[in-house]
N, C-alpha and C positions, 0 to 999 in steps of 0.2 A: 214813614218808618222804613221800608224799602228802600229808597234812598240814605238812608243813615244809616244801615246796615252796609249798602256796597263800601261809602265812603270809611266805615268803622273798618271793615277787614281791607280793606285798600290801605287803612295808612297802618296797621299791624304787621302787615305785608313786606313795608317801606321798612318801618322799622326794625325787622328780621333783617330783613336783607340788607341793608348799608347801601354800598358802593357796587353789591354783588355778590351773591355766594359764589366762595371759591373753589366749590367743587361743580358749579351747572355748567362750565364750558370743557369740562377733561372727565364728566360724568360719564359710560358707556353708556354705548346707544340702546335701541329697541325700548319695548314696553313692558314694565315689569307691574306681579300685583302685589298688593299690600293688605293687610289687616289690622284693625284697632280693637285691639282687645282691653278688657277690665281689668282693672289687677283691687277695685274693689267695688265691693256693694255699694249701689246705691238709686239714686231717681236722675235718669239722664235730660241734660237740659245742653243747648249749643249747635243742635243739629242745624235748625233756622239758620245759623251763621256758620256754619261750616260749610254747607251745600254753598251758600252766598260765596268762598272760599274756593270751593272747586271749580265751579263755573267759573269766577275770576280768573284762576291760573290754570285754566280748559284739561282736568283731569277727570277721569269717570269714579262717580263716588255713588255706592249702593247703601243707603243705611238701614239696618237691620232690627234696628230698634230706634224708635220712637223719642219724643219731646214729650215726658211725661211719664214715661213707661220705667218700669225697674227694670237693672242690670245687676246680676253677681255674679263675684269674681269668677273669670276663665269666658265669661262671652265674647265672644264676636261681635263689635259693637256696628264696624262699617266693614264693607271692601271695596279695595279701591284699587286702580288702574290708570297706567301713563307711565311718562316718560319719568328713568332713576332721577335727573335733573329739577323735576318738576315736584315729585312726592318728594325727594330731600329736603327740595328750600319751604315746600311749605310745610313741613311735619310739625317744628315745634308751636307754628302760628295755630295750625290745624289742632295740634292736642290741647294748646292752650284753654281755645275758646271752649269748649268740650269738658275739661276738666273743670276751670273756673264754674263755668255754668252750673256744673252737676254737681258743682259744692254745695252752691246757695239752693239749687232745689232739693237737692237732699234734705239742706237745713231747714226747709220750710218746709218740706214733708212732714218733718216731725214736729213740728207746731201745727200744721192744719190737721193731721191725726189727734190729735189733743183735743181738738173743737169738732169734729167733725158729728157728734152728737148734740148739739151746740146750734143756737141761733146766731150765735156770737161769728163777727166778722172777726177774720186776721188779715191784718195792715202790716206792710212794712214801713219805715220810715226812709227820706231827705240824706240819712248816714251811707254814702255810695263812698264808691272812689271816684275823684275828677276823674270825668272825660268818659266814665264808666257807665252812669246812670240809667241811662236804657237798658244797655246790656245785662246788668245786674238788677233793675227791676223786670226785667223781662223774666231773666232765669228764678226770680223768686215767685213770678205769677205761673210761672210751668209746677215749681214745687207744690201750690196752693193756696199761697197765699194772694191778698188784692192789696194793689199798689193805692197808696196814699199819694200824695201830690209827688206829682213827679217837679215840680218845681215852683218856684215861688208865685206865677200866675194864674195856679190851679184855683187855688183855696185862700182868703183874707185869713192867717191866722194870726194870731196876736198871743205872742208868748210872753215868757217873765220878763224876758228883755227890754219885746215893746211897749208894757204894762208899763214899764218904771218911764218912759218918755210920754203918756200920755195922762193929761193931770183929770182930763173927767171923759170916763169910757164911754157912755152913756151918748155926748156928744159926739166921741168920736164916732162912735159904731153910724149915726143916724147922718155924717157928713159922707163915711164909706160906702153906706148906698146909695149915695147920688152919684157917686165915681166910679166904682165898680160896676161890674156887667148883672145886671138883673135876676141873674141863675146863679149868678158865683154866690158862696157858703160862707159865712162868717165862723171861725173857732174859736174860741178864747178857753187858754192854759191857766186851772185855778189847782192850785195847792191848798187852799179850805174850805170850808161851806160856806164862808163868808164871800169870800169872791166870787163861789158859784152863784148864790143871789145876787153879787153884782153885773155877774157875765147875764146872767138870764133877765136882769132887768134891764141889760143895756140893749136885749136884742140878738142873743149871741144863737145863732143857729146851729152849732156845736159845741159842747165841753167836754175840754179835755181835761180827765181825772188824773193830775200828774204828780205819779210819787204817794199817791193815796194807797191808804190800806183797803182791803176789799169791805173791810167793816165801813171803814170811811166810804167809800163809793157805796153803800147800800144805803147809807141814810141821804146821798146826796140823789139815788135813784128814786127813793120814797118820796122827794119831795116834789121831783123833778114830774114824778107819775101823777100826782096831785094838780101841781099846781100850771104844768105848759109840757104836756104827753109828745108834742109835737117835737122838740128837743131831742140830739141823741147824744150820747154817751160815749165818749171813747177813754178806755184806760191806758195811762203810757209810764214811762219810767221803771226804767232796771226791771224789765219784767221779761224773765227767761222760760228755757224749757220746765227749768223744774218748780216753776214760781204759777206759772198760766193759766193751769186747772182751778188756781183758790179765785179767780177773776170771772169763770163761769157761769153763776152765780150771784152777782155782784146788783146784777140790773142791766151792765154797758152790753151798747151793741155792737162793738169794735172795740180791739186789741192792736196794739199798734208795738212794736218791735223790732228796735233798729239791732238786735242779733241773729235775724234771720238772716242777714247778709254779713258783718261786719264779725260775724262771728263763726260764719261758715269756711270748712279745711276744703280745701279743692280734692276732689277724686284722684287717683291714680289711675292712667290709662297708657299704654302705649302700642307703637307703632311697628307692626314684624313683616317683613317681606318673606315671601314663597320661596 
C-alpha cells in the first residue's frame, strides 16, 4: 500500500506540473510558512497522502488534525514550511487529496452514525473513479465505513449479469471451488425469494438482497435463520442516507452503498501564507 501511495502522489505531481511550473524558477527565494485552513465542516481524511506529498517534494508539514478526527470551519488544518517554489507547485495537488478525501469520509460519517447502534455492517461498493480506488476506498474506511471487494479477485460474486450466462448455478458454484482459493466467498445477487433458494442451494456463502424491500429481506432472513444460520445477508440497491435506517431491522448483516463515495461533494479547504 505504501508503495501505491508514493507512486499515486508521484504521478498527481507529474500531472500538475506539465513541463514545469512557471513560477518555481523566478519564485523569490528564502522559506516562507503556510496554513490550510477549513472553510467547511467536516471528517478529515487525506493526511496519509499528503504527508506521502511532503516528503516527496522535501517541505515541512505539521498536521493538526488527524485522519478521522472532525474539522469546522475557520480550523487550522496543517502548517507548513519551505521554499515559495515548492508549496506553490504542490498546493492544488496538496489540497486536492485532502479535500477529495474528506468528502467521502464525511459522506460515510453519516451512514456509519446511522448504524452505529446497529450490528449491521456498512460496505461500500466496486462504484470508484478509475485509477482512484484505493484512494477512495481508503477515505471511505477513515469515514467508517468497510470496504467490500476492493476488486474483482477478493470475492466470486455472481450478479444478474453472470446469472443470465450460466444455465445450472448449482453446477457452477461446485466447479468454482475447485478453482478458486479455499477461503475465497462465494456471493450471489437475488432479486426474489426464489433465487434466494436457488443461491442457497447452490452453495452461495453470501446473498446479496438486491433492490428488495426490507419486508422482502425479512422473510428471506426468516428463512435463511431456519434453514443454513451460517449464511449472511447483505442488502444492496438505491439504498441511501435517508432510505438505511428501514434496513436495520431487516435481519442483513451488511449494507452496502455505492453513495457513500459516488455521491460524496469534496470539502472546501484552502491554502494562506503568513
Amino acid at each position: 500500500m505504501g508503495i501505491n501511495i508514493r507512486k499515486f502522489v508521484k504521478n498527481a505531481i507529474v500531472e500538475d506540473n506539465g513541463r514545469g511550473d512557471l513560477f518555481f524558477d523566478i519564485a523569490p527565494k528564502g522559506r516562507f510558512l503556510a496554513r490550510v485552513v477549513a472553510k467547511d465542516d467536516g471528517v478529515i481524511a487525506g493526511v496519509k497522502y499528503a504527508k506521502v506529498l511532503a516528503r516527496a517534494e522535501k517541505f515541512d508539514c505539521k498536521f493538526l488534525i488527524k485522519d478521522g478526527e472532525k474539522v469546522s470551519k475557520g480550523d487550522v488544518i496543517a502548517e507548513l514550511e519551505g521554499k515559495a517554489s515548492v508549496l506553490l507547485s504542490s498546493e492544488r495537488t496538496f489540497l486536492n487529496l485532502l479535500q477529495h478525501a474528506s468528502g467521502i469520509a464525511t459522506n460515510a460519517n453519516k451512514y456509519a452514525k446511522l448504524l452505529e447502534n446497529s450490528e449491521v455492517v456498512l460496505l461500500d461498493t466496486r462504484k470508484t473513479r478509475p485509477g482512484l480506488r484505493d484512494f477512495e476506498k481508503y477515505a471511505s474506511r477513515v469515514g467508517g465505513a468497510i470496504n467490500h471487494r476492493l476488486g474483482l479477485d477478493d470475492c466470486l460474486m455472481l450478479k444478474d449479469t453472470h446469472l443470465k450466462t450460466i444455465d445450472n448455478l448449482k453446477e457452477f458454484v461446485k466447479t468454482a471451488r475447485k478453482r478458486i482459493s479455499w477461503v475465497t466467498k462465494i456471493e450471489i445477487e437475488c432479486e426474489t425469494f426464489d433465487q434466494v433458494k436457488e443461491a442457497i442451494d447452490a452453495g452461495a456463502d453470501i446473498i446479496m438482497c438486491d433492490n428488495m424491500t426490507p419486508e422482502q429481506i425479512r422473510v428471506v432472513a426468516d428463512f435463511r435463520d431456519k434453514e443454513c444460520p451460517h449464511i449472511l445477508l447483505e442488502a444492496s440497491g438505491n439504498i441511501t442516507e435517508e432510505t438505511i435506517e428501514s434496513y436495520l431491522d431487516s435481519g442483513v448483516n451488511a449494507i452496502s452503498s455505492g453513495s457513500i463515495i459516488h455521491q460524496a461533494v469534496w470539502l472546501d479547504f484552502s491554502m494562506k501564507f503568513d
